[in-house]
C-alpha positions in Angstrom: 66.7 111.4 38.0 66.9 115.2 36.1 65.5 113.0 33.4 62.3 111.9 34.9 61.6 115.4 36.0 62.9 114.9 39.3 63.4 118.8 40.9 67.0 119.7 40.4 67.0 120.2 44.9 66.1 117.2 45.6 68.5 115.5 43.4 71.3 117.8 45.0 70.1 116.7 48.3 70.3 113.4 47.5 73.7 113.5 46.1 74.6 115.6 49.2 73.4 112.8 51.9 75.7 110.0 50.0 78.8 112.3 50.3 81.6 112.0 52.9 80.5 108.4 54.5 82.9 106.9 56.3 83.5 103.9 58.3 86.2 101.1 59.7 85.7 97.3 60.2 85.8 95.4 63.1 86.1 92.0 63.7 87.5 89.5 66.1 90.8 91.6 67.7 91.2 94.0 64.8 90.0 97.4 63.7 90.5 99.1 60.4 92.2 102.6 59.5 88.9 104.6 58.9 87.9 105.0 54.9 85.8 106.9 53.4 82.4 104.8 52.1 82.2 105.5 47.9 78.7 104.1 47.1 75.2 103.0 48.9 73.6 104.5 51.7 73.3 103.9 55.3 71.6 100.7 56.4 68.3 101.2 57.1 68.0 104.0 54.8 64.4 104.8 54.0 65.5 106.5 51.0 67.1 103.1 50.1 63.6 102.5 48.8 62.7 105.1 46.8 65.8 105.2 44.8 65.6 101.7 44.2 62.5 101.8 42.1 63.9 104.9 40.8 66.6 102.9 39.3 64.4 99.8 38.2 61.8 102.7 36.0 65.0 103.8 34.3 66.5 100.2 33.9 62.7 99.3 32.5 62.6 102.5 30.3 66.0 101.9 28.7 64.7 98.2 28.2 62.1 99.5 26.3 64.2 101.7 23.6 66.4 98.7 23.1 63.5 96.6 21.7 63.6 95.2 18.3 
């Protein structure tokens, strides 16, 4: 993102608002220890959007430079 000229707060906040998720499963009778979430955002996550297409540009852009 620092490479597309994204501003060096925002990608802090970013990285801040994926950091120290965590969750246990539940299903049927049993319930998980709680663990902390290592990737992904929160479902529903508008920002699920946005960084999306941020990752397909740089996926497209490093296409590009590995043309013959």
């Amino acid at each position: 993102m620092r490479s597309m000229g994204i501003p060096e707060k925002v990608v802090t906040w970013i990285q801040r608002k994926m950091e120290g998720h965590k969750t246990r499963l539940t299903f049927d009778d049993f319930t998980s220890a709680l663990f902390e979430i290592i990737s992904g955002l929160d479902q529903g996550c508008t920002l699920s959007v946005l960084l999306y297409k941020i990752y397909n540009q740089l996926l497209l852009v490093h296409a590009e430079h590995c043309r013959i």
